[in-house]
C-alpha positions as CSV (number, residue, x, y, z in Angstrom):
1,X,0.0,0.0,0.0
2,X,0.7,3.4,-0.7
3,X,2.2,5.8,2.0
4,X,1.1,9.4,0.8
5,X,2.2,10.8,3.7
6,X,5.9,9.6,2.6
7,X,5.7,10.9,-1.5
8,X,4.2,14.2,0.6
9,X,7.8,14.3,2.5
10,X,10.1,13.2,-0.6
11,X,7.7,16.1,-3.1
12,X,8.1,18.7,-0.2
13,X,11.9,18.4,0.4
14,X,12.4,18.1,-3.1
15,X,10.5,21.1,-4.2
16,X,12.0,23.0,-0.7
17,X,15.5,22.0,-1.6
18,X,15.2,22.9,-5.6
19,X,13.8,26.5,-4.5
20,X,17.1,27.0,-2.5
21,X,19.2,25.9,-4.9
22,X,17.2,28.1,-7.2
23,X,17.8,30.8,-5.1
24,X,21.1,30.4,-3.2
25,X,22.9,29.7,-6.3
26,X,22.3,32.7,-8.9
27,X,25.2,32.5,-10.5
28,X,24.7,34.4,-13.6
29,X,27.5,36.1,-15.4
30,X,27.9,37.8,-18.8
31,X,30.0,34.2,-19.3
32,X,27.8,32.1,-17.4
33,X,24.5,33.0,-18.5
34,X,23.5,29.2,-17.3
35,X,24.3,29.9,-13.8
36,X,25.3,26.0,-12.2
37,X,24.4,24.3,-15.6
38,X,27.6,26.6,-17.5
39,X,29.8,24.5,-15.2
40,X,27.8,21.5,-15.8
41,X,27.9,21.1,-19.0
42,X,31.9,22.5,-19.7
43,X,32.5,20.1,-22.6
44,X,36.2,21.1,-21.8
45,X,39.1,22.2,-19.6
46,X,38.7,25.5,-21.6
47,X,35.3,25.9,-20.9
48,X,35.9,25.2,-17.4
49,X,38.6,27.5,-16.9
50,X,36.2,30.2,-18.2
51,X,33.4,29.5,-16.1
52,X,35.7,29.2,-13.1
53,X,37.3,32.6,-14.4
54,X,33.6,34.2,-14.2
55,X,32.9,33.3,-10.6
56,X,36.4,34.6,-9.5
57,X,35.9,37.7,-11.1
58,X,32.3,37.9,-9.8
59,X,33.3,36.4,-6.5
60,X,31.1,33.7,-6.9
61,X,33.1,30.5,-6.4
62,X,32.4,30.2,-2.5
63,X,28.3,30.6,-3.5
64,X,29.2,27.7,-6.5
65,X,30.5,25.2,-4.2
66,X,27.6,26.0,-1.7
67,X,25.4,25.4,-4.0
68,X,26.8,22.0,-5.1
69,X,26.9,21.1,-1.0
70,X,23.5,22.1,-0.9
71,X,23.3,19.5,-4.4
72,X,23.8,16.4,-2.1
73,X,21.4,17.4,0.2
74,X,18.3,17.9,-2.9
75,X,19.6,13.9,-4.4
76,X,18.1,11.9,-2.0
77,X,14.8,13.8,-2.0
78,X,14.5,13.8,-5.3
79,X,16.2,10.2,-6.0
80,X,13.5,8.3,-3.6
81,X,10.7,10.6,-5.1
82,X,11.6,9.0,-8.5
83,X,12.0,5.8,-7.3
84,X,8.8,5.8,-4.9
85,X,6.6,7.0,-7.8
86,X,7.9,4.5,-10.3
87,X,7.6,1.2,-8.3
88,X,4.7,2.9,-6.3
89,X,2.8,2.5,-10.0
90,X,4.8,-0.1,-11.6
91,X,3.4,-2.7,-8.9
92,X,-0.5,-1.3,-9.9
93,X,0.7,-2.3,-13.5
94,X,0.9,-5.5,-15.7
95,X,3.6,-6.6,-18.0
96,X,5.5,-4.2,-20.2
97,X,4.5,-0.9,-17.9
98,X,5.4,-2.8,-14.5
99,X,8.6,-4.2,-15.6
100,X,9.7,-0.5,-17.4
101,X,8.8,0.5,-14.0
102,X,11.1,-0.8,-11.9
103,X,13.7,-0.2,-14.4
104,X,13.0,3.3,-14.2
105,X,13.0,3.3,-10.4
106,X,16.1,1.9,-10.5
107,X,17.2,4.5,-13.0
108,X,16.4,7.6,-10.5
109,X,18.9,5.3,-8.0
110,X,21.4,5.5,-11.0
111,X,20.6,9.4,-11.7
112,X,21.2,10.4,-8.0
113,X,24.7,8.5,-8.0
114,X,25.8,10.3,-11.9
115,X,24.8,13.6,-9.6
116,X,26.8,12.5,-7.1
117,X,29.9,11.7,-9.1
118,X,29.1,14.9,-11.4
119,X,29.3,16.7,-8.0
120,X,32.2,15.5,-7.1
121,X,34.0,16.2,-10.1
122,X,32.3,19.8,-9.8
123,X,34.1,20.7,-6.9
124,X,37.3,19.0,-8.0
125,X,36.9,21.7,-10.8
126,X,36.4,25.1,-8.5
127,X,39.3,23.8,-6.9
128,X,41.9,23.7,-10.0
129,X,42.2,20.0,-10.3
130,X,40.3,19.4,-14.2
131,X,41.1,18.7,-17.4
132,X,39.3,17.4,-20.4
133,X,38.6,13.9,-19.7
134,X,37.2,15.6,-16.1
135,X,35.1,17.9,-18.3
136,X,33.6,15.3,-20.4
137,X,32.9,12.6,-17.9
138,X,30.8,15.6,-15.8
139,X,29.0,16.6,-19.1
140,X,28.5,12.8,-19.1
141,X,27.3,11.8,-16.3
142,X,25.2,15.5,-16.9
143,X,23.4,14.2,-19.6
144,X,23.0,10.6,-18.3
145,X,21.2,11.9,-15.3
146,X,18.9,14.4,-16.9
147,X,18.0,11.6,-19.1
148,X,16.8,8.9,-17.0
149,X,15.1,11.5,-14.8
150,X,13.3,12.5,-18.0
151,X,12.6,9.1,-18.9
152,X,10.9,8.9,-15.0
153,X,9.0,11.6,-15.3
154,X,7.3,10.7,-18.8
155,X,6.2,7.2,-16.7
156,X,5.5,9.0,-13.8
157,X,3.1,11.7,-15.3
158,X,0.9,10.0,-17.8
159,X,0.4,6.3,-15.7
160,X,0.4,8.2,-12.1
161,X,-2.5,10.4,-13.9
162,X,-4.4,7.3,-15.3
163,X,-4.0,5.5,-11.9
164,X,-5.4,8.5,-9.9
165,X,-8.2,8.7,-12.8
166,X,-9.0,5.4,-12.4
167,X,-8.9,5.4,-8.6
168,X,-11.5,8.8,-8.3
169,X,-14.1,6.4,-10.5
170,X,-13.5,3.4,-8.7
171,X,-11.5,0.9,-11.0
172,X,-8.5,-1.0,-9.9
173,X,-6.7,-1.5,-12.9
């Protein structure tokens, strides 16, 4: 069964912790116009060094790395929201939808780890140590994470909608 009263914790810490990060971690320049995401997706050392430039010149690499600290508070809210939601239907499902997902709850698993490691590799960059293998492997990981947590929420939306439909008329499946 069903705890809402759990989803109602992960959804409010998620959406609590995404507004700080929102907030806390404006880091717009002229050079980063992507605030956190510039850094993020630096396909290169060169791009790096430029973003990292930026925020030295704006002041703004003590705010970046709180903002990535703040990161590995916001993945395991969002990570178990993802993963909740996904079995949470996938075991109200038959065949192809209930085995996708699981996978897919096991992907949000997989997405909070890439965040983790992208993290990592973030901070490793504020503090000088990169290069371009470093770059790519964050862009990486980046896009590997975005990309199962889109694949989640394109279960999550349509099937948790049907199964809340189906629930308000009375059906079970």
């Amino acid at each position: 069964m069903i705890n809402i009263r759990i989803i109602l914790f992960l959804l409010s810490g998620t959406l609590a912790l995404f507004l700080l990060l929102r907030f806390q971690g404006k880091l717009e320049t002229k050079d980063t116009p992507l605030s956190i995401l510039s850094l993020e997706f630096a396909q290169n050392a060169q791009q790096i060094t430029e973003v990292k430039q930026a925020w030295d010149d704006a002041g703004m690499t003590g705010k970046a790395k709180t903002n990535i600290r703040i990161d590995f508070l916001f993945i395991p809210f969002y990570t178990m929201l993802f993963y909740t939601l996904c079995g949470t239907i996938s075991v109200r499902m038959n065949g192809f939808a209930a085995k996708l997902g699981i996978f897919l709850a096991f992907g949000a698993l997989v997405a909070g780890l890439f965040d983790t490691l992208e993290n990592i590799l973030m901070l490793f960059a504020l503090n000088g140590h990169y290069n371009n293998f470093t770059a790519w492997l964050t862009t990486t990981l980046v896009w590997s994470k975005f990309l199962l947590l889109a694949l989640a929420a394109l279960y999550v939306i349509p099937l948790g909608a049907r199964m809340l439909l189906l629930k308000a008329i009375g059906q079970k499946k």
